[in-house]
C-alpha positions in Angstrom: -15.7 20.7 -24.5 -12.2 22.8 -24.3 -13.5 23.8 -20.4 -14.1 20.0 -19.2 -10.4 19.1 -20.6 -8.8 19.9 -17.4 -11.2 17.7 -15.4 -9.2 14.5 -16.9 -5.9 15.2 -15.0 -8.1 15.9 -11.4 -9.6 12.8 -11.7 -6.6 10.5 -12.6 -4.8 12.4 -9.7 -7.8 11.6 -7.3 -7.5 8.1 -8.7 -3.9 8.1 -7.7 -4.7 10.0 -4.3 -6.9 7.2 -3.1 -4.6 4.2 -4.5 -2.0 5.7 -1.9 -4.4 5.5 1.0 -3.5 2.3 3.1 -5.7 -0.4 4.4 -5.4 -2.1 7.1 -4.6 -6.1 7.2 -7.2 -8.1 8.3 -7.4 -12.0 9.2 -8.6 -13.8 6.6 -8.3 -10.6 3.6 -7.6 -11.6 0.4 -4.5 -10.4 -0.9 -3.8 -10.0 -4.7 -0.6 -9.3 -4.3 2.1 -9.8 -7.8 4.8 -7.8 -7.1 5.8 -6.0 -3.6 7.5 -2.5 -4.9 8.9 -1.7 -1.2 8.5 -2.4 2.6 9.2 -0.8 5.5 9.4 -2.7 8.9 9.2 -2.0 12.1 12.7 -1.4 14.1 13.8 -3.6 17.4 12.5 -6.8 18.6 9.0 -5.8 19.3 5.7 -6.1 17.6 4.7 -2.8 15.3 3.4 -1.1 12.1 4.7 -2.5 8.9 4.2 -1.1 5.4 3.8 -2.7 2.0 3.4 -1.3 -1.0 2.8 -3.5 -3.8 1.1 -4.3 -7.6 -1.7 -6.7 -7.8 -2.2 -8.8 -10.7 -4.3 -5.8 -12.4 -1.0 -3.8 -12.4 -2.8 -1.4 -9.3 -1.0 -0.1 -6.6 -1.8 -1.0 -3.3 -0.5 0.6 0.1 -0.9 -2.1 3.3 -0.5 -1.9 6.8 0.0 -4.6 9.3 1.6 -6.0 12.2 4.9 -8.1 12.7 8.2 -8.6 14.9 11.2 -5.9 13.8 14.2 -7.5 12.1 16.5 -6.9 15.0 15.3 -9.4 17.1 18.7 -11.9 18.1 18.0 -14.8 20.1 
């Protein structure tokens, strides 16, 4: 039982590993999404690749891309 102790910590890091994988936004996807922990948005006035990582109401972290107008846009 001592030998399979180590196989604990690979799994919860695999488990962690794929929680840090992004999807992709879809119309119409659900999103459960409780609290956003960061974002990072595309830069100038043009459409582009926006990330967001966030807890859902679990306490999971989620990783999503999707697509939106930068902040710098002044009209």
């Amino acid at each position: 039982m001592k030998h399979l102790a180590w196989l604990f910590p690979l799994s919860f890091a695999a488990a962690l590993a794929h929680a840090d994988e992004p999807q992709h936004y879809h119309y119409g996807m659900h999103l459960d999404v409780a609290k956003v922990i960061s974002q990072s948005l595309p830069h100038g006035c043009e459409v582009g690749e926006a990330r967001m990582v966030y807890l859902d109401s679990q306490g999971r972290q989620h990783s999503l891309i999707y697509q939106r107008q930068g902040e710098d846009c002044h009209y």
